[in-house]
Backbone bond lengths (Angstrom), bond angles and torsions (degrees), N, CA, C in turn:
res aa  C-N    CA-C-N  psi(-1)  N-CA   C-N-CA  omega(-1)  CA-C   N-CA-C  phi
1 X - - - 1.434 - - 1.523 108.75 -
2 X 1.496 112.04 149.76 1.254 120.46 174.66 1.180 124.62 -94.37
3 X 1.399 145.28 126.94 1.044 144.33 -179.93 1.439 122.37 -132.50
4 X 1.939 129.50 102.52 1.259 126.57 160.50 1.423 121.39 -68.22
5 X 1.575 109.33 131.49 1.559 108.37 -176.42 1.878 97.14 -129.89
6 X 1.426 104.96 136.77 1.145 123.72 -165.30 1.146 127.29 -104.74
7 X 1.622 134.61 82.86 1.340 117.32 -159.73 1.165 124.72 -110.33
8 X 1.782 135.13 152.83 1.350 160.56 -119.92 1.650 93.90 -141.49
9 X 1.597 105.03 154.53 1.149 100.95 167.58 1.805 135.55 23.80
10 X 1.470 108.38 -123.40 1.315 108.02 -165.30 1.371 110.21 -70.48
11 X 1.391 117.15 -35.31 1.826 109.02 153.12 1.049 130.76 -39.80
12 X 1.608 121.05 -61.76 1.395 127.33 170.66 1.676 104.08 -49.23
13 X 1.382 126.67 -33.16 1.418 111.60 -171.35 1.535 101.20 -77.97
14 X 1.309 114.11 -36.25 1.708 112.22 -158.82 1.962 103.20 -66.11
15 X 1.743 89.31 -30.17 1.647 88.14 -168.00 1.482 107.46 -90.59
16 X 1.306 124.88 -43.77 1.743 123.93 164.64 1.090 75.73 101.24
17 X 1.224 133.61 61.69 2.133 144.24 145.16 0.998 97.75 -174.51
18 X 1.309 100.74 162.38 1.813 151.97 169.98 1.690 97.11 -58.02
19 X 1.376 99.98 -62.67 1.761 88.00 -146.82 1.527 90.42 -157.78
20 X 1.996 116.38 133.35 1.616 98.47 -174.74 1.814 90.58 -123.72
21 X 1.450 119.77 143.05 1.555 90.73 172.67 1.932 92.61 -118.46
22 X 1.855 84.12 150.34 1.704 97.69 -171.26 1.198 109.84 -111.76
23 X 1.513 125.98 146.03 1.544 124.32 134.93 1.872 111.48 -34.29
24 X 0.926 128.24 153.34 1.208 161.03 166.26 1.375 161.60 -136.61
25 X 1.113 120.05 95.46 1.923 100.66 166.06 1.278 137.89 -90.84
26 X 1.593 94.59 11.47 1.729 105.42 -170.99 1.711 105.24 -76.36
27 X 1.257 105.23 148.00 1.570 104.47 -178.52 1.743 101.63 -119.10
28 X 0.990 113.61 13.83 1.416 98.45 -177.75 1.892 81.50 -156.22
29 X 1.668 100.47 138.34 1.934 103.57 169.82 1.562 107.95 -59.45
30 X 1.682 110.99 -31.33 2.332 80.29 163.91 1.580 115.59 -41.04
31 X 1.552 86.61 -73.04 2.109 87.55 173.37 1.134 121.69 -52.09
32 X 1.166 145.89 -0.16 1.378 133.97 178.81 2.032 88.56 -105.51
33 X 1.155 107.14 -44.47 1.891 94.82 -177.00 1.527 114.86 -68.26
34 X 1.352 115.24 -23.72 1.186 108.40 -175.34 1.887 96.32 -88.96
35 X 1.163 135.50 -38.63 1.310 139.44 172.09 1.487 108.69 -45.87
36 X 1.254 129.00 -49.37 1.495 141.58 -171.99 1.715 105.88 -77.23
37 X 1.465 110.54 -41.76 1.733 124.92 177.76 1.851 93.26 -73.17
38 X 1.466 136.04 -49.66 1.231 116.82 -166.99 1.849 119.89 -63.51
39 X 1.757 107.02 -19.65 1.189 118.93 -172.18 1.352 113.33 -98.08
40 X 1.472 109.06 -33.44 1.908 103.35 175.39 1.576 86.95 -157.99
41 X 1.298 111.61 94.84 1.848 122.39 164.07 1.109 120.27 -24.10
42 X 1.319 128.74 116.67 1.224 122.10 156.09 1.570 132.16 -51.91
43 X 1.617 104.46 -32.74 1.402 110.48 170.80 1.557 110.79 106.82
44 X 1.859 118.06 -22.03 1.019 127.72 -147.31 1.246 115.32 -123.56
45 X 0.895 138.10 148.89 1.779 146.54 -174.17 1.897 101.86 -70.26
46 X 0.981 111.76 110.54 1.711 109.35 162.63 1.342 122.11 -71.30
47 X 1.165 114.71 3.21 1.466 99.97 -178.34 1.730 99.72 -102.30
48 X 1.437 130.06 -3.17 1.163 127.28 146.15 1.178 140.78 -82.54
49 X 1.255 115.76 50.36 1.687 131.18 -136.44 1.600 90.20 -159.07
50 X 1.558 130.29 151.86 1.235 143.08 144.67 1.535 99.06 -124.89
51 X 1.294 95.51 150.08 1.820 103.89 167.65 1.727 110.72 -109.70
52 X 1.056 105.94 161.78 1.189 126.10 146.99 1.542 119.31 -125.36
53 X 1.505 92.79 170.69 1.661 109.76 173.38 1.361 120.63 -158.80
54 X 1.458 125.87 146.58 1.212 120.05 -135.68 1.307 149.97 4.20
55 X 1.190 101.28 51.61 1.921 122.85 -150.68 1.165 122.23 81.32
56 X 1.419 131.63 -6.47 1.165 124.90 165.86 1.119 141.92 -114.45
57 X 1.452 138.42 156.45 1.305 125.34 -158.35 1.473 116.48 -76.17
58 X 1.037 145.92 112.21 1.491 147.41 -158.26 1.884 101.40 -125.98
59 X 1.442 99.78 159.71 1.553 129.76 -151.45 2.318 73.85 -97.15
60 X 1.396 96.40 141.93 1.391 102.68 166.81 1.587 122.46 -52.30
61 X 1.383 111.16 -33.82 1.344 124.43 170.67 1.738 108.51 -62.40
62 X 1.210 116.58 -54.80 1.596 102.56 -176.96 1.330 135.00 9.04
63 X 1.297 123.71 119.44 1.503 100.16 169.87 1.460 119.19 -75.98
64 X 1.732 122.45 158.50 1.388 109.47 -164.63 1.571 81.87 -114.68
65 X 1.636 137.25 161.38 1.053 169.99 -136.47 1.935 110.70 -159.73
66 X 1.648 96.50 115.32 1.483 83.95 -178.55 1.198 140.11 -58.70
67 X 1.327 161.88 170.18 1.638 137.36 -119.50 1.596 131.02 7.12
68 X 1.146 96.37 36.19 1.609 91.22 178.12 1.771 120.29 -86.32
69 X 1.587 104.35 155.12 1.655 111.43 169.66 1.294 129.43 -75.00
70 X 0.924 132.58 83.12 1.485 115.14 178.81 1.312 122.09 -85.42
71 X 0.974 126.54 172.19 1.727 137.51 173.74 1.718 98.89 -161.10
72 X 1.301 98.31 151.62 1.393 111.72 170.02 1.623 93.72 -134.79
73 X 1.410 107.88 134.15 1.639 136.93 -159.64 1.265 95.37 -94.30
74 X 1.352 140.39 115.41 1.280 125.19 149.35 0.963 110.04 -86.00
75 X 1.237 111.72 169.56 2.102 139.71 174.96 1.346 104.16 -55.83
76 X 1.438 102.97 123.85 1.447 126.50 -173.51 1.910 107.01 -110.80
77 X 1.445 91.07 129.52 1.596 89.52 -165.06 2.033 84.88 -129.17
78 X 1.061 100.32 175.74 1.525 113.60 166.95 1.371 112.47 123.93
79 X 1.290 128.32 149.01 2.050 132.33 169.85 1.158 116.33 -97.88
């Protein structure tokens, strides 16, 4: 399965791109973050993270669907 994942902020900084799309066997974005973290670390705690998928905000469990969007949301701070 194919999967584009789209990254924000401190992702986009850790990875040095926009957006990478992968081969896959993960069926749910836990397995795909922990699959992507076992090969080149993110560095970062997931439980400060929300995902989405295909624009929408989805539960870590989700099932993922081949060509799908992902994003992982980091923590949004500011007044």
């Amino acid at each position: 399965m194919k999967a584009t994942v789209h990254y924000y902020a401190i992702l986009r900084d850790k990875r040095g791109v926009d957006s990478e799309t992968f081969e896959t066997s993960a069926s749910t974005p836990s397995e795909l973050w922990e699959e992507m973290d076992s090969t080149r670390p993110f560095g970062v705690d997931r439980a400060n993270f929300a995902v989405a998928v295909d624009d929408a905000f989805a539960s870590w469990d989700d099932p993922l669907r081949d060509g799908c969007q992902v994003v992982f949301l980091p923590p949004v701070s500011g007044g």
